[in-house]
Rosetta silent file (secondary structure, phi, psi, omega in degrees, C-alpha in Angstrom):
SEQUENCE: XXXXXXXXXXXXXXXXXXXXXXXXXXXXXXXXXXXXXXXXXXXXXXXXXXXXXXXXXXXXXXXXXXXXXXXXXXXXXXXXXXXXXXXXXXXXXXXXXXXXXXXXXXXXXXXXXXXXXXXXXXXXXXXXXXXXXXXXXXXXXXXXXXXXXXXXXXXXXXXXXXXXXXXXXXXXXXXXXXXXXXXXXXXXXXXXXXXXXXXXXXX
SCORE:     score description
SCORE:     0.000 S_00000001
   1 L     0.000  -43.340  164.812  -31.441   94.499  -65.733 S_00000001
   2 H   -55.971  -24.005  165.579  -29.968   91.630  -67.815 S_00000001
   3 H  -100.146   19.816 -168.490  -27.346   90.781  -65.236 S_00000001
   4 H   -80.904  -76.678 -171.207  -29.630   90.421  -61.970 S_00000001
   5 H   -41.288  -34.328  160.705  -30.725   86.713  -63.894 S_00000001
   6 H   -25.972  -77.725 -168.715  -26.782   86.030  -64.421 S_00000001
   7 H   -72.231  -51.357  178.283  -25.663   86.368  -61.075 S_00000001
   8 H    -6.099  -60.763  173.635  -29.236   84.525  -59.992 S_00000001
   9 H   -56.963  -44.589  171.575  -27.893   81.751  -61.548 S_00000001
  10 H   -71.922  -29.773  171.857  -24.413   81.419  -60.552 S_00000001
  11 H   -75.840  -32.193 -172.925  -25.648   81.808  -56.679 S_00000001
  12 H   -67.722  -50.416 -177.618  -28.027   78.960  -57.214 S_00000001
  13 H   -71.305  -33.932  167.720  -25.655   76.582  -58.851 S_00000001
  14 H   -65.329  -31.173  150.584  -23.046   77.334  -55.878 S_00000001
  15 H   -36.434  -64.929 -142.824  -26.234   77.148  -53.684 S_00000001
  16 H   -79.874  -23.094 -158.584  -27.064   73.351  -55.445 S_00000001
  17 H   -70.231  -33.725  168.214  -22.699   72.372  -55.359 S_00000001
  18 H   -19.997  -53.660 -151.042  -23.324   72.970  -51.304 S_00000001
  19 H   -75.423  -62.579  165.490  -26.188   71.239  -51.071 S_00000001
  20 H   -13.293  -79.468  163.222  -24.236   68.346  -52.800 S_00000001
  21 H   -46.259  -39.662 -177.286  -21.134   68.330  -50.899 S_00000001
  22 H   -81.423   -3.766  154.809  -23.020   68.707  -47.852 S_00000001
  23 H   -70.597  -69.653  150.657  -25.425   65.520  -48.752 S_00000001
  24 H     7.683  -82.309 -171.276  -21.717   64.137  -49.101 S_00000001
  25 H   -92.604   -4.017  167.022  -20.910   64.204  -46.264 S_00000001
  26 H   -74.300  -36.693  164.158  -23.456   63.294  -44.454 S_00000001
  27 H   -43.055  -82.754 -145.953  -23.722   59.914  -46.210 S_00000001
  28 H   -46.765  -63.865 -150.204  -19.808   59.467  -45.207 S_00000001
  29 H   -63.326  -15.556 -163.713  -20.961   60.467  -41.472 S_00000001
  30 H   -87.337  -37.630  160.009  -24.058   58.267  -41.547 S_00000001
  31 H   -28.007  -84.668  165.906  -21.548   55.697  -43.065 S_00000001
  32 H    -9.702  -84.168 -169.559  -19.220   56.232  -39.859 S_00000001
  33 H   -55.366  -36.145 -178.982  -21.645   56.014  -37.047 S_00000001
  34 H   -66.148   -8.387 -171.633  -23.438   52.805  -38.673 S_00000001
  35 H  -104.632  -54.858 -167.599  -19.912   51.207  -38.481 S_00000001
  36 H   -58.388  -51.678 -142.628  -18.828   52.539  -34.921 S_00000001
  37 H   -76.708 -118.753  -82.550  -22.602   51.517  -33.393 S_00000001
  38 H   -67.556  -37.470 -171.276  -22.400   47.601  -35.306 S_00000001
  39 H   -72.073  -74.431 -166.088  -18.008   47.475  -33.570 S_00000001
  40 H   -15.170  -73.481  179.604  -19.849   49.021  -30.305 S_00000001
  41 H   -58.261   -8.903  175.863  -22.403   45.697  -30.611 S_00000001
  42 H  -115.578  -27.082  139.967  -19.734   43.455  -31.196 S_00000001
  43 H   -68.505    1.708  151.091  -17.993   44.404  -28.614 S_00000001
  44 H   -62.392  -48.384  176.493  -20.599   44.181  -26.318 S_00000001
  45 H   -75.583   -7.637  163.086  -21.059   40.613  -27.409 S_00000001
  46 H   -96.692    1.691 -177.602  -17.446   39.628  -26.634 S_00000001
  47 H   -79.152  -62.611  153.479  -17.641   41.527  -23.639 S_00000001
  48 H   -11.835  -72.126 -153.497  -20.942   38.793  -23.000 S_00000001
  49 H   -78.982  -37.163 -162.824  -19.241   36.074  -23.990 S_00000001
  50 H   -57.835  -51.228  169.067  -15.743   36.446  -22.196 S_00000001
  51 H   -39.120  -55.539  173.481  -17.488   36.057  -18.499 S_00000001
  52 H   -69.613  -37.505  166.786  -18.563   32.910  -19.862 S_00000001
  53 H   -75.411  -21.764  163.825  -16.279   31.360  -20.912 S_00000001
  54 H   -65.650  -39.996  153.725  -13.858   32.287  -18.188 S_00000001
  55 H   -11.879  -92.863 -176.316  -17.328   30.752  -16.166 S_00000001
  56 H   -21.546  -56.078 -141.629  -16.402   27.364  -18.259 S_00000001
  57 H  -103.142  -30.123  161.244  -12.949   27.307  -17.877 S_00000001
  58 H   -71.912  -21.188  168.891  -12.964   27.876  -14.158 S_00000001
  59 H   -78.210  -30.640  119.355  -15.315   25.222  -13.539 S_00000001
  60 H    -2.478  -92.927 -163.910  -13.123   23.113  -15.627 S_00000001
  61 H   -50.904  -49.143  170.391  -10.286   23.621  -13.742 S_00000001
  62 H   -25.475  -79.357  179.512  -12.593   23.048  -10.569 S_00000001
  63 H   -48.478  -82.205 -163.083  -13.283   19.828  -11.399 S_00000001
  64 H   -23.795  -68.776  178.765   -9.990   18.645  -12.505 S_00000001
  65 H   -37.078  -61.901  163.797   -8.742   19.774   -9.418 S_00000001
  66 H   -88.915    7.820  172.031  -10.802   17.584   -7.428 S_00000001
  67 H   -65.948  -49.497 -174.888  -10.803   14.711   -9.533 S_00000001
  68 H   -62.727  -69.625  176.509   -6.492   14.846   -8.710 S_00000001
  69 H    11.623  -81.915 -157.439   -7.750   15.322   -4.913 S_00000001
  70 H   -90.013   -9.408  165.364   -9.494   12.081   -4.578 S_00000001
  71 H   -65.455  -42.847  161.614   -7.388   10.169   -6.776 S_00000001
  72 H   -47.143  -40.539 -131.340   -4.572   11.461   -4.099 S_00000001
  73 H  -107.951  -69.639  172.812   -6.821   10.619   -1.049 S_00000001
  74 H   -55.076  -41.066  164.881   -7.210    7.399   -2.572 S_00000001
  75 H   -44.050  -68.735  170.843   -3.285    6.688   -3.072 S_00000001
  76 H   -51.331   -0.959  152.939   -2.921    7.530   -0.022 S_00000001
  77 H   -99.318   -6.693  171.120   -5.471    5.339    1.741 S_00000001
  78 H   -81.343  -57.795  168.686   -4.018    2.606   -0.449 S_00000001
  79 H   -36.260  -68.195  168.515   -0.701    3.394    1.409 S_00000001
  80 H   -39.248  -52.799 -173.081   -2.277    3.290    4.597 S_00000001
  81 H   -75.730  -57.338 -169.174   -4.157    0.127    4.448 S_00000001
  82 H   -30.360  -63.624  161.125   -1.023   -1.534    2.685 S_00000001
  83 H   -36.464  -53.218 -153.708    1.166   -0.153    5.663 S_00000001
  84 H   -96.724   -4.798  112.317   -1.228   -1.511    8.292 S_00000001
  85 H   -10.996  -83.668 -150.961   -0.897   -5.313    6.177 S_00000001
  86 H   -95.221  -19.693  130.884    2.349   -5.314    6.539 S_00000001
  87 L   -81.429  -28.702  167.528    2.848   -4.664    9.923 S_00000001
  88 H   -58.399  -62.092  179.731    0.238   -7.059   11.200 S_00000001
  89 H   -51.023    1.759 -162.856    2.124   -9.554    9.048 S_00000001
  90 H  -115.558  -43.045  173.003    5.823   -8.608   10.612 S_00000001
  91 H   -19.172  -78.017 -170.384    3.269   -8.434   13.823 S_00000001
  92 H   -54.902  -24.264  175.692    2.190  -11.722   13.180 S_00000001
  93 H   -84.310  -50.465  173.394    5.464  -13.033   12.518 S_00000001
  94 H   -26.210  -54.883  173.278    7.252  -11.666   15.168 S_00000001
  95 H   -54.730  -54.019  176.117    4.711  -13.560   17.514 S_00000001
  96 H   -71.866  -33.156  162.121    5.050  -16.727   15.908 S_00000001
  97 H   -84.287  -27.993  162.967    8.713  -16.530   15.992 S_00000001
  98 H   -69.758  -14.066  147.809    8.854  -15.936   19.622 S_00000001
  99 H   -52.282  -68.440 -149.415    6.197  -18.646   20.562 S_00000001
 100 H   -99.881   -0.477  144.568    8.709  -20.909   18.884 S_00000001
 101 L   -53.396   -6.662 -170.902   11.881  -19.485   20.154 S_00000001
 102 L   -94.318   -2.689 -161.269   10.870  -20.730   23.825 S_00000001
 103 L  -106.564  -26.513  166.853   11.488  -24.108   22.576 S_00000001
 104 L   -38.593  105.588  153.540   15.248  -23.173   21.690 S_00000001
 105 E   166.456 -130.837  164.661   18.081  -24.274   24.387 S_00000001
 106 E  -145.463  139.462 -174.566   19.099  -26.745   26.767 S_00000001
 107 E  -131.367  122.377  168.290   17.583  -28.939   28.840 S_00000001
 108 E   -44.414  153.931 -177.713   18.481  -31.110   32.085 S_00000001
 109 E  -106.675  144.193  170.156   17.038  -34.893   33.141 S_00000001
 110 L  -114.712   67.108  164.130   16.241  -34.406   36.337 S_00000001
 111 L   -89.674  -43.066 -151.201   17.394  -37.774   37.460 S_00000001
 112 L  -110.784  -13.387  157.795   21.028  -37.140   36.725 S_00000001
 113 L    64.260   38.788 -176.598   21.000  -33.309   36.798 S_00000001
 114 E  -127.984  135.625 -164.768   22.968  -33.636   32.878 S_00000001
 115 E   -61.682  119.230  146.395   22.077  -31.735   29.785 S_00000001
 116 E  -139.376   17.938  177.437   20.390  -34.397   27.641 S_00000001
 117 E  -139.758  101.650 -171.148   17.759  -32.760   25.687 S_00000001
 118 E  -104.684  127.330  136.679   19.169  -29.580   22.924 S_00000001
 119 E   -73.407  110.575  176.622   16.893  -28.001   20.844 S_00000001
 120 L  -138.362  165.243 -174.946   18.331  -25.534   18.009 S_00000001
 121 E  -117.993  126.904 -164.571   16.403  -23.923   15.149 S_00000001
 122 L   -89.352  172.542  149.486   17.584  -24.394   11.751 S_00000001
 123 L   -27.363  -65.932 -170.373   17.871  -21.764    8.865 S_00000001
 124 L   -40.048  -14.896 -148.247   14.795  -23.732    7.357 S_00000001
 125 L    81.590   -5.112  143.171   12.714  -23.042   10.221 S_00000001
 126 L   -57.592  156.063  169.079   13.313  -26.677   11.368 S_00000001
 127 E  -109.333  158.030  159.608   14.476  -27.689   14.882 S_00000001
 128 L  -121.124   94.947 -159.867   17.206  -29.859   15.076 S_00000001
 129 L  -102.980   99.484  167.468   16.678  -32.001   18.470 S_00000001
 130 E   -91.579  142.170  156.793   19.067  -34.337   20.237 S_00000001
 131 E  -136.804  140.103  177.190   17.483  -36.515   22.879 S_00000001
 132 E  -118.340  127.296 -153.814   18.961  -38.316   25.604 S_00000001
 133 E  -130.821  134.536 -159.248   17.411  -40.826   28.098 S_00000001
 134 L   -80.177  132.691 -147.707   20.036  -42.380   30.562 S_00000001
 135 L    38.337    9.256 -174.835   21.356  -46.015   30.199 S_00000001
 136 L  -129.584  -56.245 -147.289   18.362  -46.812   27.531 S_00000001
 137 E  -177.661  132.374  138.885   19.101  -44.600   23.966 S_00000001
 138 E   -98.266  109.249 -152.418   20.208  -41.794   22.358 S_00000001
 139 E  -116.554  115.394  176.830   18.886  -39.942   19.594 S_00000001
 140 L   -75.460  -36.530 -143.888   21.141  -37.395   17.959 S_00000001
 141 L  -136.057   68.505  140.370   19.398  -36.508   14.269 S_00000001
 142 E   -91.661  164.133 -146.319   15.677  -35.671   14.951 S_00000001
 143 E  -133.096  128.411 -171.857   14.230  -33.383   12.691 S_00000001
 144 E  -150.468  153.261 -162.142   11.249  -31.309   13.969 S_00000001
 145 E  -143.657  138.325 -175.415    8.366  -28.725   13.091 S_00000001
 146 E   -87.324  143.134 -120.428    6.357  -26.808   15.143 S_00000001
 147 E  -171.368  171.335 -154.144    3.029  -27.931   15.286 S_00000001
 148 L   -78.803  -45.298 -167.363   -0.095  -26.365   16.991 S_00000001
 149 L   -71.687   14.843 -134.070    0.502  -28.372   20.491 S_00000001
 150 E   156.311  168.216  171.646    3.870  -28.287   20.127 S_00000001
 151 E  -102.889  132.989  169.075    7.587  -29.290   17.713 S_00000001
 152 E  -113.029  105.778  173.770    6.116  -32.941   16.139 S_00000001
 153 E   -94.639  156.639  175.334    9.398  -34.512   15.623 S_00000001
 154 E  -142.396 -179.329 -138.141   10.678  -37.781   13.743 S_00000001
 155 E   169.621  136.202  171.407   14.363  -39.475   14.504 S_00000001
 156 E  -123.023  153.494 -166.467   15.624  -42.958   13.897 S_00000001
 157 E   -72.248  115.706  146.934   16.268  -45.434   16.680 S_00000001
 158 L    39.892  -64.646 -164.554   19.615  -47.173   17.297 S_00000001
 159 L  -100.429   23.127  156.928   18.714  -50.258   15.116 S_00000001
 160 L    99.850  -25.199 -155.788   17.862  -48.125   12.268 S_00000001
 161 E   -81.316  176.601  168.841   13.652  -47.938   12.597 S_00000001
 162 E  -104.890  141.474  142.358   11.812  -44.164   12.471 S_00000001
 163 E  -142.148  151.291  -52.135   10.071  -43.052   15.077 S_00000001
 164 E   173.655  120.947  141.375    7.833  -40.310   15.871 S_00000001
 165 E  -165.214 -156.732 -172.133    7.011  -37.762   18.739 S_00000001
 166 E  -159.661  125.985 -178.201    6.405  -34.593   20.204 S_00000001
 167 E  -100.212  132.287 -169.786    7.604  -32.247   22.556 S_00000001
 168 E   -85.551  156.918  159.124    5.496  -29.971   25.005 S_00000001
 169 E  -120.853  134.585  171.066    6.717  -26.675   26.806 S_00000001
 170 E  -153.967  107.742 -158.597    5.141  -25.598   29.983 S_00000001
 171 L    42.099 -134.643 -146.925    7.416  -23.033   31.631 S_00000001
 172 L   -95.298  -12.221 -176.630   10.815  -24.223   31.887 S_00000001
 173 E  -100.279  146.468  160.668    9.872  -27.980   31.749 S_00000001
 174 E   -93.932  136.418  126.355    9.802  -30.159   28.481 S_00000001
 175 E  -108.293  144.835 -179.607    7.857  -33.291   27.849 S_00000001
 176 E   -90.508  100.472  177.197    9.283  -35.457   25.552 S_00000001
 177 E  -104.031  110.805  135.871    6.376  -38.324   24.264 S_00000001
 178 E   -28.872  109.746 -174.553    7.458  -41.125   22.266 S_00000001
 179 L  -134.549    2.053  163.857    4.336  -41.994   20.020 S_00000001
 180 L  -101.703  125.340  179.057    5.062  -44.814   17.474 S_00000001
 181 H   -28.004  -11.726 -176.193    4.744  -48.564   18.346 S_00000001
 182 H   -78.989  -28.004 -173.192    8.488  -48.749   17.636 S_00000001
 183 H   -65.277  -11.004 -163.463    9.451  -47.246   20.708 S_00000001
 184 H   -90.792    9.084  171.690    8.305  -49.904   22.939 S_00000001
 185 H   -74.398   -3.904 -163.058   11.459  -52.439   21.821 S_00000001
 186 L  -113.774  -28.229  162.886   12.907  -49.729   24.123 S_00000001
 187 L   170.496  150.671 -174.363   11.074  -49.237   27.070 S_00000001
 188 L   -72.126   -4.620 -176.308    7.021  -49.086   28.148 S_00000001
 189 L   -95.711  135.980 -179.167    7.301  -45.878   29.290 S_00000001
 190 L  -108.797  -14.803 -178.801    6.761  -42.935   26.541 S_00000001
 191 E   -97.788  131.129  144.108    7.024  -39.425   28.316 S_00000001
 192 E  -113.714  177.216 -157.131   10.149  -38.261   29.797 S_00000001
 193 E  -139.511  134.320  177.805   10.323  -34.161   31.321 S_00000001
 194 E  -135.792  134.577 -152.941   13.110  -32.254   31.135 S_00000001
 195 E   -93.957  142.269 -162.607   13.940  -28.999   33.143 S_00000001
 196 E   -98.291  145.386  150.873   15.333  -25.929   30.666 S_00000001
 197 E  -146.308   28.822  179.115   18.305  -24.262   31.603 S_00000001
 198 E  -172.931  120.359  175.044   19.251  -22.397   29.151 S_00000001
 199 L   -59.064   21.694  163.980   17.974  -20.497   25.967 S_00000001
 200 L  -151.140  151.352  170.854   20.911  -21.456   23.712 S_00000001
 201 L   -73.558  135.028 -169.574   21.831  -24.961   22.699 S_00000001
 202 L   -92.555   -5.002 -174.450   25.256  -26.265   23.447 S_00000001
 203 L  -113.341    0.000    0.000   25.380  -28.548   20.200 S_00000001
């Protein structure tokens, strides 16, 4: 009868070390799960956040991307207009030198059926213009500029003075007009016309 309380005892206290361990371990497990759900929630919230910011960073790039576009678009419309400058000026020149190429060659009097009036075009863009008018004068070292009606030339006379004129083109004929008071020690008449008959000069 005395060892029925004995063993009583000794089952209870393995009973309470049970209870113990198994309170143990539940803590540890409750530990656990309270850790796994809080990574679980944080990776939910970088999951959350990653979309956005990929969001960001593509919209980013978006833009950039069409800021370099229209900065291209613009180079390239810079080009364009620049280009379309610079041939109307080579246009524009082109035009202007063949208007004043027609004035370039040689030209007959047609009294005497003899070159006496050469035209040449200098490097400068000067003409250099001998004229010759038959028994009255000859002027070798006029100097001339092309002018809106015309080359407005100047030249000095025999006895040393300057004088002044200007020569016209109208198809193949020149007039030559004498247009300073000096000319008239030489004769009252001031236009002579001279028939072209040839696009290069012989002097």
């Amino acid at each position: 009868m005395k060892r029925m309380p004995q063993r009583k005892a000794i089952y209870m206290m393995l009973v309470a070390v049970m209870i113990v361990f198994t309170a143990c371990g539940t803590e540890e497990d409750v530990d656990d799960a309270g850790t796994a759900i809080e990574q679980s929630s944080f990776s939910a919230q970088r999951g959350q956040e990653l979309p956005d910011n990929e969001t960001s960073n593509k919209e980013r790039l978006d833009s950039e991307k069409l800021d370099s576009e229209t900065q291209e678009n613009e180079i390239e419309e810079n080009k364009i207009e620049q280009n379309e400058i610079e041939d109307k000026e080579i246009s524009d020149k082109q035009t202007e030198n063949n208007e004043t190429e027609l004035y370039v060659g040689t030209y007959y009097d047609f009294d005497v059926n003899e070159p006496m009036l050469q035209i040449s075009k200098e490097d400068d863009g000067t003409y250099k213009i001998q004229i010759g008018i038959f028994r009255l004068v000859q002027l070798d070292d006029c100097v001339g500029k092309r002018g809106d009606d015309g080359i407005e030339f100047t030249g000095t006379t025999p006895n040393g003075k300057e004088i002044q004129g200007s020569i016209t083109l109208e198809e193949d004929v020149a007039t030559v007009t004498f247009l300073s008071p000096e000319w008239s020690e030489y004769s009252s008449e001031k236009e002579y016309q001279y028939r072209k008959t040839s696009d290069l000069s012989d002097r």
